[in-house]
N, C-alpha and C positions, 0 to 999 in steps of 0.2 A: 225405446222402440217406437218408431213411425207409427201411424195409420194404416198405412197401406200394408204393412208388415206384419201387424199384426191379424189383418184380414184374412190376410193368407195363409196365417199360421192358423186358424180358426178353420179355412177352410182343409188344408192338409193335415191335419192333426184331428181331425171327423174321421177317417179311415185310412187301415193301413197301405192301401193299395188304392190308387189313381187310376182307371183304364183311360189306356191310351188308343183311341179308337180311328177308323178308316172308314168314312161313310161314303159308299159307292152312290147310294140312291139316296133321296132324301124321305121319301116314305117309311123307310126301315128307321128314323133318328129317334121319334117319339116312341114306338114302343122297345128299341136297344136301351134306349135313358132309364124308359120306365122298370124294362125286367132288371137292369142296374141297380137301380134304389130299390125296387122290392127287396134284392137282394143283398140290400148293407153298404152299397156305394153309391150315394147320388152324384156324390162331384166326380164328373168327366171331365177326359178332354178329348175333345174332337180335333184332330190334325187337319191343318192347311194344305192338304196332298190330294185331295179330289176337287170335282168343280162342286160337289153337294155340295161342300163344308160349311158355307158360310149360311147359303139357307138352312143346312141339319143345325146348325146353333140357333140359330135364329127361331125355330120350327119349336124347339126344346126349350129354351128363353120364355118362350110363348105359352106352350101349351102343357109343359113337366114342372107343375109347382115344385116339387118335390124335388127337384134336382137342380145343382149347381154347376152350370157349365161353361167350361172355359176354353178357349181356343190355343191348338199349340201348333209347332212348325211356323212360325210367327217366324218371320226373315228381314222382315225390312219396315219402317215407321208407317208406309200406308196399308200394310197387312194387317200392323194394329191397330189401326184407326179402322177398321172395315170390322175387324173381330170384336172391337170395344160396340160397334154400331148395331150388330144383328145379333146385344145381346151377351156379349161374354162376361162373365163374372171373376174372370182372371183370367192371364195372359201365359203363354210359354213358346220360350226360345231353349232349341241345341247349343246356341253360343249368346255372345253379346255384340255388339257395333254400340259407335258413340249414335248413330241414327236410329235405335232401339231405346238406347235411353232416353234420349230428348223426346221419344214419342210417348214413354214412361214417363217422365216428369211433368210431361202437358194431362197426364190423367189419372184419375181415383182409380180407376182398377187396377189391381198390382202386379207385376211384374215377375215371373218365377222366371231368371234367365240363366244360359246355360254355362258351367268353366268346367274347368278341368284339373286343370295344374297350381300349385301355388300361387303362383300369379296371378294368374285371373281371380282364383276364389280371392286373393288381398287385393288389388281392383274391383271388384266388385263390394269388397268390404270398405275402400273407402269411398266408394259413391255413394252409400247408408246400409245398402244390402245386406241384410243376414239369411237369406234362406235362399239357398242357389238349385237350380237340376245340376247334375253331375250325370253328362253324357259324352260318351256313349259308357256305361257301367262297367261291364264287364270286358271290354277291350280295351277301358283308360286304366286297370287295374284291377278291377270288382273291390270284394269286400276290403279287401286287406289295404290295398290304396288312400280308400276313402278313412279306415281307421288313422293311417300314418297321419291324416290330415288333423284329427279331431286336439289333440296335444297340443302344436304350433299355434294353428289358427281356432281357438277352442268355442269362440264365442259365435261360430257361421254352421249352420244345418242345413241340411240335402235333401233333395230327393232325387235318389236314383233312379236314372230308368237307362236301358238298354241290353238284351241278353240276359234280362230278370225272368225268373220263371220259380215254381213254389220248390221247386228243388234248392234251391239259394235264396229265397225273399226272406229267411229269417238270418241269414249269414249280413244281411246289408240291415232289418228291422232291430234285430240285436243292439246296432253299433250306439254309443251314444249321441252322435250327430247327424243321426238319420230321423227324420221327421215320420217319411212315409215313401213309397217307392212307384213305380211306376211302372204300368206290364201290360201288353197289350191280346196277352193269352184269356182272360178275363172273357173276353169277347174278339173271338179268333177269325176271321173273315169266313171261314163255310159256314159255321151255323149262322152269322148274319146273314151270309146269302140265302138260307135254306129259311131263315127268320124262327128259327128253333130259340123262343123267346124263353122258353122253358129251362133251356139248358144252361142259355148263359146268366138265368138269373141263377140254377143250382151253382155254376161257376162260382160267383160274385159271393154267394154265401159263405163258400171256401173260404176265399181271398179277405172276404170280414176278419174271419176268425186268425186269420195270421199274426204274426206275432205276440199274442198272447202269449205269458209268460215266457218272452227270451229276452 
């Protein structure tokens, strides 16, 4: 097992649940991260889909010792060079390009990128990868997909994200090639708007305690 690989299992295997977060404002990033980790989750991701993004990582990097945060919706080799810059402690892609990987292989931070299908997850297994996201979840198949995978390809682990919510996060935490999952209910966009820091740290304390005993 790589370096880098194992970084990252170190990092996803800290908690069962990743939020996957939307930072509108960049004032709101330091104390979301904060009631995060009070609450059992410090490793974030912060998606590439507003213009905060890059300052809220950067902001968090900075000022959230306690929290490890990583940048996702990563699309293309200069999204990761800018996410690795302000600060990211890991990378995430929905899918993969050979121009994702060559920006992977130019850096120590490691790379959670995204497949789907057989093929991609054995493409990804031969370029060294064992730990893939598996997106979109619950529309590429949900739990039962990603089981048929665990047999075949026995030696590669997930983490899922999309269409996860605590109604199903143990039907996907269960399986045995799931690492950890990804959900973006944890911290839901009103109460970030409303800055109800209180609630999504009580969220987060939830989403700790999942998968225990399944």
């Amino acid at each position: 097992m790589n370096k880098k690989t194992e970084t990252l299992l170190e990092i996803l295997t800290g908690q069962p649940v990743i939020p996957v977060l939307k930072v509108e404002r960049v004032a709101d990033a330091v104390p979301l991260a904060c009631a995060l980790a009070k609450g059992g989750l410090p490793a974030i991701e912060i998606t590439l889909r507003t213009e905060a993004a890059l300052d809220a990582i950067r902001l968090v990097a900075d000022e959230v010792p306690e929290a490890i945060v990583g940048a996702g919706t990563i699309l293309n080799g200069k999204d990761f060079t800018r996410a690795v810059s302000a600060g990211s402690k890991f990378i995430v892609s929905p899918g993969t390009t050979q121009e994702l990987l060559d920006a992977a292989s130019q850096s120590s931070v490691p790379l959670l990128p995204g497949a789907v299908t057989a093929s991609e997850v054995m493409a990804m297994r031969d370029e060294g990868y064992r730990v893939l996201k598996f997106f979109p979840a619950e529309q590429a198949g949900g739990a039962s997909y990603l089981k048929s995978l665990s047999s075949p390809i026995a030696d590669m682990r997930f983490c899922p994200t999309g269409g996860i919510s605590p109604k199903n996060a143990n039907d996907y935490l269960s399986l045995p090639n799931v690492v950890c999952i990804g959900g973006s209910w944890v911290a839901p966009d009103d109460l970030i708007a409303k800055g109800d820091w209180d609630a999504i740290e009580a969220l987060a304390k939830e989403a700790a305690k999942l998968g225990a005993g399944s």
